[in-house]
C-alpha positions as CSV (number, residue, x, y, z in Angstrom):
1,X,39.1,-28.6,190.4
2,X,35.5,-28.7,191.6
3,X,32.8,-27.9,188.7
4,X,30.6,-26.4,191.4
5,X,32.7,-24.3,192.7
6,X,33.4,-22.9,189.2
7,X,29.7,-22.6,189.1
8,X,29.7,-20.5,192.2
9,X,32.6,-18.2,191.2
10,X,30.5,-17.8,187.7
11,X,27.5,-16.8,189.5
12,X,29.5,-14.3,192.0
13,X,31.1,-13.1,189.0
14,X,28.1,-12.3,187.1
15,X,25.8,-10.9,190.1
16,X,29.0,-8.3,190.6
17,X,29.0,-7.5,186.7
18,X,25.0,-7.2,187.0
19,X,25.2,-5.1,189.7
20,X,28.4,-2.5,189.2
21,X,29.0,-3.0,185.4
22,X,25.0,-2.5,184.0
23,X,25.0,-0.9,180.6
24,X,21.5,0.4,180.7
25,X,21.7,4.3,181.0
26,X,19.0,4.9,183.7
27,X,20.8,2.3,186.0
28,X,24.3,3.6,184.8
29,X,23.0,7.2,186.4
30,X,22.1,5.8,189.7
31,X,26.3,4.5,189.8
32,X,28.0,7.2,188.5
33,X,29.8,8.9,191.7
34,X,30.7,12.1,190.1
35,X,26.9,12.9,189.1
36,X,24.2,14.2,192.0
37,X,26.4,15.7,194.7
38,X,24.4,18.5,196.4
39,X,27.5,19.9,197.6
40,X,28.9,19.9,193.6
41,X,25.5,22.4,193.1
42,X,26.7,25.0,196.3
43,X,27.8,28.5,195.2
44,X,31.6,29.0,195.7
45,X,33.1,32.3,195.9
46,X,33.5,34.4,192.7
47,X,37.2,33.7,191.9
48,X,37.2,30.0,192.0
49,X,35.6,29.7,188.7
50,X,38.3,32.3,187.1
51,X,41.1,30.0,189.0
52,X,39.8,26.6,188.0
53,X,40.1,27.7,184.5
54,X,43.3,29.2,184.5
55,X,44.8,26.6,186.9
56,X,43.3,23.5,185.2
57,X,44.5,24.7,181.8
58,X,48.2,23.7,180.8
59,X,47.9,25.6,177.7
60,X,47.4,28.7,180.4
61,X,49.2,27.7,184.1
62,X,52.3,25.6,182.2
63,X,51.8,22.8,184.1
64,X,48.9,19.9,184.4
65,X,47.7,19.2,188.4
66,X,46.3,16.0,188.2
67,X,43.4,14.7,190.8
68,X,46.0,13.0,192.7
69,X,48.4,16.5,193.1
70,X,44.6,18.6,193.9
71,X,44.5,15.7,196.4
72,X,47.8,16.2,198.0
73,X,47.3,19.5,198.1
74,X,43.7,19.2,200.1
75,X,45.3,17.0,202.5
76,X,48.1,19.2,203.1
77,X,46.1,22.1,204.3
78,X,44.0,19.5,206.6
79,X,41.2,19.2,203.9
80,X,39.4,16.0,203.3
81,X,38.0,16.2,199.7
82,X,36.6,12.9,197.6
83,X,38.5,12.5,194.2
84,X,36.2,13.2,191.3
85,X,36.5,15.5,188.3
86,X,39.7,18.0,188.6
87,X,36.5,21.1,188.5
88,X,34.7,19.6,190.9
89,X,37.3,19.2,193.6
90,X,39.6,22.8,193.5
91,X,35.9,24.1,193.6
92,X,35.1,21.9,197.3
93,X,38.6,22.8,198.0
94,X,38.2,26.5,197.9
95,X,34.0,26.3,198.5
96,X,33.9,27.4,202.1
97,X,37.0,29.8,202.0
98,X,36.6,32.8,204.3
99,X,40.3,33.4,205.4
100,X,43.2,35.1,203.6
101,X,45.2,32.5,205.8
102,X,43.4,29.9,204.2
103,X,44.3,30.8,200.9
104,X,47.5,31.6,201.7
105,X,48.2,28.2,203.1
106,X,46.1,26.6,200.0
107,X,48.4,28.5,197.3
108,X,51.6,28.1,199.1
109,X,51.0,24.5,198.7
110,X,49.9,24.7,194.7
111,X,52.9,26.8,194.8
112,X,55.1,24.0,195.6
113,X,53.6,21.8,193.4
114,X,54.2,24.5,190.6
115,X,57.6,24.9,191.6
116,X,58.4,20.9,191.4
117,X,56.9,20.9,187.7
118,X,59.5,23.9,186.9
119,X,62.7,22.3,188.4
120,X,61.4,19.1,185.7
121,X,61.1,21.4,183.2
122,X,64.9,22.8,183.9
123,X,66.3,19.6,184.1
124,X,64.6,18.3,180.9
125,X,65.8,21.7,179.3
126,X,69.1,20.9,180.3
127,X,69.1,17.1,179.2
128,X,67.4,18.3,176.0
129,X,68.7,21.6,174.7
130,X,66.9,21.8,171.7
131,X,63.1,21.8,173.0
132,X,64.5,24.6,175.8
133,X,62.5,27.0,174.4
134,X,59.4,25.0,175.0
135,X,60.1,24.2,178.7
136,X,61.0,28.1,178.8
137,X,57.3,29.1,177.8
138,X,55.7,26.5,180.2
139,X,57.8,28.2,183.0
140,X,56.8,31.2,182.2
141,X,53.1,30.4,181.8
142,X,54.0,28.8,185.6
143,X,55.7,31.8,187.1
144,X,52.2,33.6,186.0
145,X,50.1,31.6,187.2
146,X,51.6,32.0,190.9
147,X,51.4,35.5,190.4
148,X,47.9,35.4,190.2
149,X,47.8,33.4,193.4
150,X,49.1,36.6,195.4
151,X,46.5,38.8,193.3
152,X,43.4,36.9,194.0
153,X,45.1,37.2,198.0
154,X,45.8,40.8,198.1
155,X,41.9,40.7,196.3
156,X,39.9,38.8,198.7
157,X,37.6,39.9,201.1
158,X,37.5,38.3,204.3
159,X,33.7,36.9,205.5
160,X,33.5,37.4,209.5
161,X,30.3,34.8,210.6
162,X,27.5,37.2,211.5
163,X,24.7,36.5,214.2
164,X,22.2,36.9,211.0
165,X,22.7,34.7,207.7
166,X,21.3,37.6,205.9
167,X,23.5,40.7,206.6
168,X,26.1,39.5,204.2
């Protein structure tokens, strides 16, 4: 093997580590994805925040939805949403809601994910007897949790687009 072309490959190698891999803070803030999205800053509508916390929560839904799952979900309902921070991305899923159907469509689809997490649970009930107590809380917790789904439905008031931003 070449010694120059080591050379070159060390050089690539450490321009790439200089450039994406810095360890000084103020340069560390410029790559960070997650930080500085105007859209993060937005207002969303008043139960997202209640949701994200209940939803996000195992120790309150049952069940963990990872970015990948909120992802699925998005893309399911036609929605194109970045992956960052499980917050981050229910609240720029549910941001610009102003249907019921919307909802509807977005919870139906949490709903199956919900309902996938409970048929593990009943197997691993099944498999493991003794800890079927456990999987019976997390159910539970679950069957809750999509509960709340139809309340904050039944709840929501739909926004018709006016000819003036300010009438709302």
């Amino acid at each position: 093997m070449n010694e120059h072309d080591l050379s070159d490959l060390r050089a690539e190698f450490d321009k790439f580590v200089s450039d994406k891999c810095s360890l000084n803070p103020e340069e560390g803030m410029q790559q960070d994805r997650d930080v500085g999205d105007k859209e993060d800053e937005e207002p969303v509508p008043q139960f997202v925040d209640a949701l994200t916390s209940r939803l996000l929560a195992p120790a309150h839904s049952g069940v963990y939805l990872s970015r990948l799952d909120i992802k699925r979900i998005a893309e399911a309902i036609d929605e194109s949403i970045p992956i960052k921070e499980r917050v981050k991305m229910v609240k720029s899923l549910f941001r610009h809601t102003t249907k019921k159907d919307y909802l509807r469509d977005a919870f139906a689809e949490i709903d199956k994910h919900i309902h996938g997490r409970i048929l593990i649970y009943k197997e691993l009930s099944e498999a493991f007897p003794a800890s079927k107590s456990v999987f019976d809380g997390h159910i539970a917790k679950a069957e809750k949790t999509m509960r709340m789904f139809s309340t904050i439905i039944e709840d929501f008031e739909e926004i018709e687009p006016t000819s003036d931003p300010m009438f709302v």
